[in-house]
C-alpha positions as MATLAB code, in Angstrom:
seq = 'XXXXXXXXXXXXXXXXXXXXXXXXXXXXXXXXXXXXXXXXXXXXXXXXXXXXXXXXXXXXXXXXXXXXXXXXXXXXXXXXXXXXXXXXXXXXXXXXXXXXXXXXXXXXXXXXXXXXXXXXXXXXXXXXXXXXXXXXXXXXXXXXXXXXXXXXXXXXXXXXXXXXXXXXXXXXXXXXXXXXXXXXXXXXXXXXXXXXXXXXXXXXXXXXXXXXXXXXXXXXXXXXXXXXXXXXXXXXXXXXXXXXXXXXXXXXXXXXXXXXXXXXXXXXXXXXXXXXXXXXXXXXXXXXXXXXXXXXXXXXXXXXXXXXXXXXXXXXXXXXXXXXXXXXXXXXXXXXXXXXXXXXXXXXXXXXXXXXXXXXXXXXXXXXXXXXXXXXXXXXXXXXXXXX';
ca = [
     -44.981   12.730   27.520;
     -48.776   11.811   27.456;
     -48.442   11.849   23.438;
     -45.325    9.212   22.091;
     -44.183    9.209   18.695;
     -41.994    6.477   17.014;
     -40.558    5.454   13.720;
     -37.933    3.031   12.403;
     -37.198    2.085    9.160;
     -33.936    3.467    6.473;
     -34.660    5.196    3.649;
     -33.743    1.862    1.086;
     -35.355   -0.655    3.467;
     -38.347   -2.578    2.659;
     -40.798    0.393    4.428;
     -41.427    2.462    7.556;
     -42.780    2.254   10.745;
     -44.818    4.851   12.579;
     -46.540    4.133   16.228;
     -48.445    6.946   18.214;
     -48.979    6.129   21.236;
     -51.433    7.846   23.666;
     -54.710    9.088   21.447;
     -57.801    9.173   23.179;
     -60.568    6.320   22.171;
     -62.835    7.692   19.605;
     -61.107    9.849   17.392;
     -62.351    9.799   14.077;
     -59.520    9.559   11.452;
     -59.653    9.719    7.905;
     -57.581    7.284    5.356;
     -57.847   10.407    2.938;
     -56.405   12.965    5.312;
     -53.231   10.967    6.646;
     -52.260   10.497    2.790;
     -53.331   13.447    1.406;
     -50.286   15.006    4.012;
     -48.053   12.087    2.939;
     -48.591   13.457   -0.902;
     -47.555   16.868    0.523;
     -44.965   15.717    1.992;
     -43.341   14.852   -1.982;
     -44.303   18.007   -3.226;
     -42.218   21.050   -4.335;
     -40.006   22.292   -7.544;
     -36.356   20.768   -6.875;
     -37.425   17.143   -6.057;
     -35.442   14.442   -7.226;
     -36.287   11.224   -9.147;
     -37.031    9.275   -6.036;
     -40.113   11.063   -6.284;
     -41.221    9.695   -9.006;
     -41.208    6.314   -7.868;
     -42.380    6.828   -4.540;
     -45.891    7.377   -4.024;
     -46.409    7.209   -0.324;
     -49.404    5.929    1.336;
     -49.849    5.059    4.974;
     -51.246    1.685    5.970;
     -52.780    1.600    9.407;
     -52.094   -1.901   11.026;
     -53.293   -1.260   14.974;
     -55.167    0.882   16.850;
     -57.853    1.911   14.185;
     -61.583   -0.255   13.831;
     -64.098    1.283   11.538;
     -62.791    5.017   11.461;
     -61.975    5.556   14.868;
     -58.901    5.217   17.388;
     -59.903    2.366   20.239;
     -57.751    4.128   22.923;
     -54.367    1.740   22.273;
     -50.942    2.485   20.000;
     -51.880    3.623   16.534;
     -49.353    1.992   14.463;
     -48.787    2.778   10.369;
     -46.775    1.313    7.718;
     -45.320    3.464    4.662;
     -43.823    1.071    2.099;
     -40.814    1.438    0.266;
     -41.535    1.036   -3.777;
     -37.562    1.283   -4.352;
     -36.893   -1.434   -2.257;
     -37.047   -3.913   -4.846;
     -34.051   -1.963   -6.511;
     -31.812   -2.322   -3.213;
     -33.306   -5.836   -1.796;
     -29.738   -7.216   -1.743;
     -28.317   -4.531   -0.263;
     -30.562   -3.961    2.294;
     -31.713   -7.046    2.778;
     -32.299   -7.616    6.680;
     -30.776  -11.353    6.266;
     -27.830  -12.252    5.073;
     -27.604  -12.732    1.172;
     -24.926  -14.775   -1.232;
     -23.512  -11.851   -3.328;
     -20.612   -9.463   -1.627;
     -22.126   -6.459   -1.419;
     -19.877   -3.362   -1.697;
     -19.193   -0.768    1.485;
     -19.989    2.552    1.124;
     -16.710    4.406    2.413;
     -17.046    8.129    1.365;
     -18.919   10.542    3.566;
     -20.325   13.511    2.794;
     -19.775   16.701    4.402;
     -22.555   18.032    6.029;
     -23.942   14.688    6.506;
     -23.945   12.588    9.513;
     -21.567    9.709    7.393;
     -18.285   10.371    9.442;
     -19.129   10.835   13.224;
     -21.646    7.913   12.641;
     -19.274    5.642   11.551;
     -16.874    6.718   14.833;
     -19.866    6.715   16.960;
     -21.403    3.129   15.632;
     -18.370    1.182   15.223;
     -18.692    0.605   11.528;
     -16.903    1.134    8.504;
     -19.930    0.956    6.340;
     -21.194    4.099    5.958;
     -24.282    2.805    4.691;
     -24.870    1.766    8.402;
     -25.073    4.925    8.801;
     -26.779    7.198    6.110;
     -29.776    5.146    5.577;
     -31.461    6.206    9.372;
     -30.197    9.550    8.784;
     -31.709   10.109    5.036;
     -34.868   12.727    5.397;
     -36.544    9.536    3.817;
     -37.521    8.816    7.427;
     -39.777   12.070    7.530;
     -42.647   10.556    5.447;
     -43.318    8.075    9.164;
     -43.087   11.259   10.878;
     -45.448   12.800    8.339;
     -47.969    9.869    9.103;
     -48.043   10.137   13.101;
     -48.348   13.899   12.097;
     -51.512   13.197   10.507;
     -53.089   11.616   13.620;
     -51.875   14.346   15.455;
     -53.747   16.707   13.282;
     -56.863   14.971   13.768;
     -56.812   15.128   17.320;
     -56.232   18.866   17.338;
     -59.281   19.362   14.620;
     -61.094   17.597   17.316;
     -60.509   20.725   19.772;
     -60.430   23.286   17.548;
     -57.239   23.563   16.530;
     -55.471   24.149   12.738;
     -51.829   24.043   11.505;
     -50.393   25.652    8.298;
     -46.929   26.374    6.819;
     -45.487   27.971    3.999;
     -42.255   29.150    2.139;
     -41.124   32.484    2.990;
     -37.270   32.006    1.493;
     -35.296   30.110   -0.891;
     -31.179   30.904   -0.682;
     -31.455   34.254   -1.160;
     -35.005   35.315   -2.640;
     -37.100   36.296    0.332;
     -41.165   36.502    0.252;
     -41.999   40.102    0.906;
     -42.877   40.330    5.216;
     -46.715   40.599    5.047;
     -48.700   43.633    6.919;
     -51.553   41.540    8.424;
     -51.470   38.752   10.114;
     -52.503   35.043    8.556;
     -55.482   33.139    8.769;
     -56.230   30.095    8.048;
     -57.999   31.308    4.677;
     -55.096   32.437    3.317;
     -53.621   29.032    2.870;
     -56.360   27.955    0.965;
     -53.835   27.711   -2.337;
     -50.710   27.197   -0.660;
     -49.770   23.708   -2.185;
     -50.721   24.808   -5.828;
     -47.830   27.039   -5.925;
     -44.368   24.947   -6.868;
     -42.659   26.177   -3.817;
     -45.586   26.160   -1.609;
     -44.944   30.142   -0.991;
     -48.072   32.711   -0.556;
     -46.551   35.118   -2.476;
     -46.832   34.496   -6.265;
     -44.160   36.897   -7.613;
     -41.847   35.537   -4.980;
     -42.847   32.059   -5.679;
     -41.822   32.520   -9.651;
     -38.545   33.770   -8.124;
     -37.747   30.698   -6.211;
     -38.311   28.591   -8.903;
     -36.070   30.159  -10.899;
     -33.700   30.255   -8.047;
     -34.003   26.425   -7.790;
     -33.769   26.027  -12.070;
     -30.078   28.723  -11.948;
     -28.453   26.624   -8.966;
     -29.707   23.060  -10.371;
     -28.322   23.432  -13.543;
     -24.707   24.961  -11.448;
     -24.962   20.661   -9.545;
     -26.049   22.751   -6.280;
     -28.553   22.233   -3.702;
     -30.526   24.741   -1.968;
     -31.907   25.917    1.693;
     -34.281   28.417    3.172;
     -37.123   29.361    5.607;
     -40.319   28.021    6.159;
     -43.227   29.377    8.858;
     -45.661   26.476   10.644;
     -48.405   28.410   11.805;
     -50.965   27.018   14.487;
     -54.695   28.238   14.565;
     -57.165   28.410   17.765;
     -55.292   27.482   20.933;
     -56.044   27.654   23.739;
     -54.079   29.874   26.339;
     -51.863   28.264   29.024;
     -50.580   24.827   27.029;
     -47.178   24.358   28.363;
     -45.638   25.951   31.616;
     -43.145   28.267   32.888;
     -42.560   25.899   36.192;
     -39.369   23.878   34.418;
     -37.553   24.035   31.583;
     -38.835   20.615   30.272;
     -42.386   22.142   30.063;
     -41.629   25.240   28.082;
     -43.544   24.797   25.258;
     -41.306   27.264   23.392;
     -37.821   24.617   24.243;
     -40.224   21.541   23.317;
     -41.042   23.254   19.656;
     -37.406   24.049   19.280;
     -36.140   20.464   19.736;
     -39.037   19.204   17.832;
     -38.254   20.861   14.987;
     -33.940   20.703   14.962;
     -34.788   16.930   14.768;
     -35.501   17.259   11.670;
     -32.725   16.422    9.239;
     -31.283   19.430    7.779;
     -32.821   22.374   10.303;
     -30.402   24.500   11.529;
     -31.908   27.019   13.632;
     -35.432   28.018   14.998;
     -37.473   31.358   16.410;
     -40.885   31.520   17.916;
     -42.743   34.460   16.290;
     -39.844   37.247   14.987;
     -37.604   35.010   16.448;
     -34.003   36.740   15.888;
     -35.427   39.808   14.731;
     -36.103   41.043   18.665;
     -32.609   40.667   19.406;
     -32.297   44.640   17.427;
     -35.242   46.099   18.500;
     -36.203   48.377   21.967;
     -38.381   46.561   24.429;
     -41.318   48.717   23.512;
     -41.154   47.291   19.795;
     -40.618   43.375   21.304;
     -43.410   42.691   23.244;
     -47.167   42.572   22.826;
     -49.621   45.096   24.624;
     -52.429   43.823   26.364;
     -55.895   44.888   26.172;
     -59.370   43.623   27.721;
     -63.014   44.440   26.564;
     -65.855   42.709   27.106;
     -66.996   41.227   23.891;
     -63.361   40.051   23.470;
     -61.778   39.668   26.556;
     -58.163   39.859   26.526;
     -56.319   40.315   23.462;
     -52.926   41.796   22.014;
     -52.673   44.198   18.618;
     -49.514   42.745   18.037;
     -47.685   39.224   18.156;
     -44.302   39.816   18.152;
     -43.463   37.076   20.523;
     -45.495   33.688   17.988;
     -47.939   33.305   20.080;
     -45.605   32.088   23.277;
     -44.720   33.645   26.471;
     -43.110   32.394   29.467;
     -43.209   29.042   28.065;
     -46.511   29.148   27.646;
     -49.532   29.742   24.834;
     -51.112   32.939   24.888;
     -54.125   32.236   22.747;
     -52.612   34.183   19.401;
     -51.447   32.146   16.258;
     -48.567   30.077   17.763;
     -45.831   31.284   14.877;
     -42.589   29.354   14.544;
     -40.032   30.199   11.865;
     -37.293   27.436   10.946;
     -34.487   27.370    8.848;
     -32.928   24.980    6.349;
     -29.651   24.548    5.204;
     -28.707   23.239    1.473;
     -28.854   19.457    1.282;
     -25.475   17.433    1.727;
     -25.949   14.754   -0.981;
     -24.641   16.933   -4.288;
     -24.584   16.146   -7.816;
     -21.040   17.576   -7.908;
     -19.610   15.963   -5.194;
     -17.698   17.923   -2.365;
     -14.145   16.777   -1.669;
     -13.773   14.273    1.359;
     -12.146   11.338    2.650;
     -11.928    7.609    1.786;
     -12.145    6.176    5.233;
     -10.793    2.700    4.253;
      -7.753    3.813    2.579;
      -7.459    7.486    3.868;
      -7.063    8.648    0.272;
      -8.313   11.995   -0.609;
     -11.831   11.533   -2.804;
     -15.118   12.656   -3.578;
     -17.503   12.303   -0.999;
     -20.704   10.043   -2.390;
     -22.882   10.528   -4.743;
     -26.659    9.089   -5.123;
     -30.499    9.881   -6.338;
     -30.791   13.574   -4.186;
     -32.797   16.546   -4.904;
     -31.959   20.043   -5.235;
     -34.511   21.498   -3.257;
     -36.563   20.600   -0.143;
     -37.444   23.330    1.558;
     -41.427   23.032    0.639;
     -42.086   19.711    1.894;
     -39.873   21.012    4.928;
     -42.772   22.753    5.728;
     -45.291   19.985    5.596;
     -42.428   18.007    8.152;
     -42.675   20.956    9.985;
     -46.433   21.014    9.911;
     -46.451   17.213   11.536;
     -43.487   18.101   14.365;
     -45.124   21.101   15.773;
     -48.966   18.759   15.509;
     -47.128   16.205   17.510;
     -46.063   18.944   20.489;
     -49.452   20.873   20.401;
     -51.389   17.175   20.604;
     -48.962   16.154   23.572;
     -49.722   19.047   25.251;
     -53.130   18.826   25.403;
     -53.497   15.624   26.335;
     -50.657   16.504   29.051;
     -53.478   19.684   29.859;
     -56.891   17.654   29.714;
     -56.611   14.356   29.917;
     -59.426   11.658   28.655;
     -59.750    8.700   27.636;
     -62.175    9.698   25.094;
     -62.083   12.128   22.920;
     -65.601   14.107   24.148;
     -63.856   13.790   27.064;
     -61.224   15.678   25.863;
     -63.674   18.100   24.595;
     -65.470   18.750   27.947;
     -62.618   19.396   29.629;
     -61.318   21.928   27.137;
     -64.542   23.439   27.071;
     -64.228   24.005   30.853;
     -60.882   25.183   31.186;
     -62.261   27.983   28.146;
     -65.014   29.014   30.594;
     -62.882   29.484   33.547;
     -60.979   31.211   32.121;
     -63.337   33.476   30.078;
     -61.358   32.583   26.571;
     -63.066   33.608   23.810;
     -61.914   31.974   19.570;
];
């Protein structure tokens, strides 16, 4: 990967980590930007009370002088404001006091096989990496990765389209990026506002029944250029690369590029996208059925990818499990957890695909600057007679 992305940290540790490596020299960030996503990143109705103690903020530490990216690791620090509630027990030296093992894992949670797979019979070993607390660094590199792709041109949305089972109605034109213009006023971060009241109430109905709640979100991206990725092995299809990307998310369960699962019941003749050519706009499809993404590779249309959530494992009604110290039957735990996540999802979502697009462009064009960068994009649009 030209483009390297790393965080560490739990979610009751004293902060995280975020390093991007590989930015070109002379990118121009803004300390607004990267925590303006961060506050996205909390938003949404459903949140828990974590939220209200946590106020993220991303502290660049390397890699950054006077605005601008020097060419070397960008590295970012997200404190933890709870951490003076759990300082004993996550502590990373030892401290006097016993502190009590966490022994009941939640189903749908990675608790049990981590214990198995770590040797441990803590499962707080375990379930502080794996909280969706760890997001917020990935939120941060996101940012950066955002600003590089501004830099060429390039935008990335999401948005809400379902909440269990209220659905936003499917739209008859396409987006652009105008029509996200009020996305993060609504409480569910869904275009729709009738649909948007719905999922709120959704969210209020199964809340008050100690449930949690999944759904769908759409990360759009805006301006690419054709031919990112490649068809030559499966570890460059752009399409596989955006699928892992985003089921390494905690809590995704299943991903489609443009309509996705919905061309598994249609004719060929309703699945693909006609091409056309005239001269003031070149090539260009009517349709875009397949998200922007063929043969592994960008087309030039919105790059559309559709990703699903399932309800979180943490409930305030516990599910039955298993003690694994004494075997007994039990309830699995229970801690601070919201009830729905699905908006700031999105945002997540927004920063994974950013990442991808980013690496593959720098993969494309190369530079160690970011004009650079911009020449050789330029170029490559030329050649090949692209036209925004």
């Amino acid at each position: 990967m030209a483009l390297r992305l790393i965080t560490a940290g739990e979610s009751h540790g004293p902060g995280l980590t975020c390093i991007v490596e590989g930015l070109p020299a002379g990118l121009e960030l803004e300390q607004d930007a990267i925590n303006r996503d961060m506050a996205r990143r909390q938003l949404g109705h459903g949140r828990g009370g974590r939220m209200k103690i946590e106020r993220d903020r991303a502290d660049v530490t390397a890699g950054v002088r006077h605005g601008r990216t020097m060419g070397g690791p960008v590295a970012l620090q997200i404190p933890n404001r709870d951490y003076g509630n759990w300082e004993e027990r996550m502590n990373p030296w030892p401290v006097e006091r016993s502190i009590p093992e966490v022994h009941l894992p939640r189903p749908g949670h990675a608790d049990l096989v981590g214990t198995w797979k770590y040797r441990t019979g803590d499962v707080r070993n375990v379930l502080e990496r794996a909280s969706a607390r760890e997001t917020a660094a990935r939120v941060a590199g996101g940012a950066l990765a955002k600003a590089f792709l501004k830099a060429v041109g390039v935008e990335v949305r999401s948005h809400v389209t379902q909440i269990t089972k209220v659905r936003a109605p499917a739209r008859t034109t396409a987006l652009t990026v105008e029509d996200f213009e009020g996305v993060d006023e609504s409480p569910v971060r869904c275009l729709d506002a009738e649909a948007s009241r719905a999922m709120v109430g959704e969210i209020n109905v199964l809340r008050k029944q100690n449930e949690s709640l999944g759904g769908t979100f759409e990360v759009i991206a805006f301006g690419l250029v054709p031919g990112l990725g490649s068809h030559i092995s499966w570890e460059e299809r752009l399409d596989g690369r955006i699928a892992m990307a985003m089921m390494s998310i905690q809590a995704m369960k299943g991903v489609g590029i443009g309509d996705g699962f919905d061309v598994a019941g249609v004719p060929g003749s309703q699945a693909h996208d006609e091409i056309f050519y005239d001269e003031e706009r070149g090539y260009f499809r009517e349709t875009n059925h397949s998200g922007g993404l063929e043969g592994g590779m960008t087309t030039g249309e919105p790059l559309v990818v559709r990703v699903a959530m399932k309800p979180i494992p943490t409930l305030t009604k516990p599910l039955r499990s298993v003690d694994i110290d004494t075997k007994e039957p039990a309830q699995a735990l229970r801690e601070r957890t919201d009830s729905c996540t699905v908006p700031a999802a999105g945002v997540v979502g927004e920063a994974m695909l950013a990442h991808v697009l980013a690496d593959a462009y720098r993969t494309k064009f190369g530079g160690d600057h970011i004009d650079d960068v911009r020449e050789a994009v330029r170029a490559y649009e030329e050649r090949i007679g692209w036209r925004r």
